[in-house]
C-alpha positions in Angstrom: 38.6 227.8 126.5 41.7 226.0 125.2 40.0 223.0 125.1 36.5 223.6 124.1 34.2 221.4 125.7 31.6 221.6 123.1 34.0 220.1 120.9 34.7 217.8 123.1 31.1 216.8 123.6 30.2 216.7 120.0 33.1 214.5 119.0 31.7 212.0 121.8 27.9 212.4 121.5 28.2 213.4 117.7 25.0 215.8 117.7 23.0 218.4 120.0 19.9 216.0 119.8 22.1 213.2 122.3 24.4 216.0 124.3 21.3 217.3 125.3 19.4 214.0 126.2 22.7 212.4 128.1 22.7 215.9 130.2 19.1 216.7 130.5 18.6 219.8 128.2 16.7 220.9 124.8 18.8 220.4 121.5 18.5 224.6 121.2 20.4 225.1 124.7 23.1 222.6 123.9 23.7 224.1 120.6 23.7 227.2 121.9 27.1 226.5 124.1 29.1 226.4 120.6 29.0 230.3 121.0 27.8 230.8 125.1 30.1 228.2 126.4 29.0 224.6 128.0 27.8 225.8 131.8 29.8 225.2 134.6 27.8 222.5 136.4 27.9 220.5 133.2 31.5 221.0 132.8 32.2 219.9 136.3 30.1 216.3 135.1 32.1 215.9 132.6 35.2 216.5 134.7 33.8 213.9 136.7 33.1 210.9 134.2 35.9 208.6 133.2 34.2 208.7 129.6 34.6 212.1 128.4 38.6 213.4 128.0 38.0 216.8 129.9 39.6 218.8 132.6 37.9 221.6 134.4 39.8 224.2 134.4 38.4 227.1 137.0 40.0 230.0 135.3 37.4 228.9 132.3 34.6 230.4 134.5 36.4 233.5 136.4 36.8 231.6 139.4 39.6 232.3 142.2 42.1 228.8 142.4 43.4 230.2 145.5 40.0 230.8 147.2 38.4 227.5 145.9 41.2 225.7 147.6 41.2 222.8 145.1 43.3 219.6 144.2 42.1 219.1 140.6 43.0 215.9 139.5 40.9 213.6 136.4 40.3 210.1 138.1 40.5 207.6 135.2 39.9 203.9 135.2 43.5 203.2 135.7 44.4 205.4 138.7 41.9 203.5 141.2 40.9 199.7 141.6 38.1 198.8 143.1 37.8 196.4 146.1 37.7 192.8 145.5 34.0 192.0 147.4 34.5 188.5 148.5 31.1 186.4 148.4 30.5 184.1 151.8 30.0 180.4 151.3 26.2 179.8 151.5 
C-alpha cells in the first residue's frame, strides 16, 4: 500500500496493545498487519473517522472501482456543518 495503514495506526495509537483495544482485536492480530496488511473492514473504519488521515483505496484489496460503483471522498470536520438544533422556550 502506498500509504501503509499500519503506520498510520501506530503513529496515532502508538502501540498494538491500544490499535487493538480501539478496534476490538488481540495485540498479536494487530501486530500481525505490519506484515499481513490492516483488513479491509478496518480500513474502511478508518476511512470513515475524521480522526485518522487515511483514504481507502480499493485497488489496496483487489477490488474492481468500476464494479463497486463508488464516489470515494474523506469527510473531514470542515467539509460538513452540522444543523444548528434550536431549543423551544419552555
Amino acid at each position: 500500500m502506498s500509504d501503509n495503514l499500519y503506520n498510520v495506526l501506530k503513529v496515532k495509537y502508538k502501540t498494538n496493545t491500544a490499535i487493538g483495544t480501539v478496534f476490538g482485536v488481540s495485540r498479536q492480530s494487530a501486530s500481525l498487519w505490519r506484515t499481513s496488511g490492516v483488513p479491509e473492514t478496518i480500513a474502511l473504519l478508518c476511512h470513515l473517522s475524521t480522526d485518522i488521515p487515511y483514504v481507502y483505496n480499493p485497488n489496496h484489496y483487489d477490488r474492481d472501482v468500476k464494479g463497486l460503483n463508488l464516489n470515494i471522498q474523506k469527510v473531514t470536520t470542515n467539509d460538513h456543518k452540522p444543523e444548528r438544533i434550536q431549543q423551544r422556550a419552555a
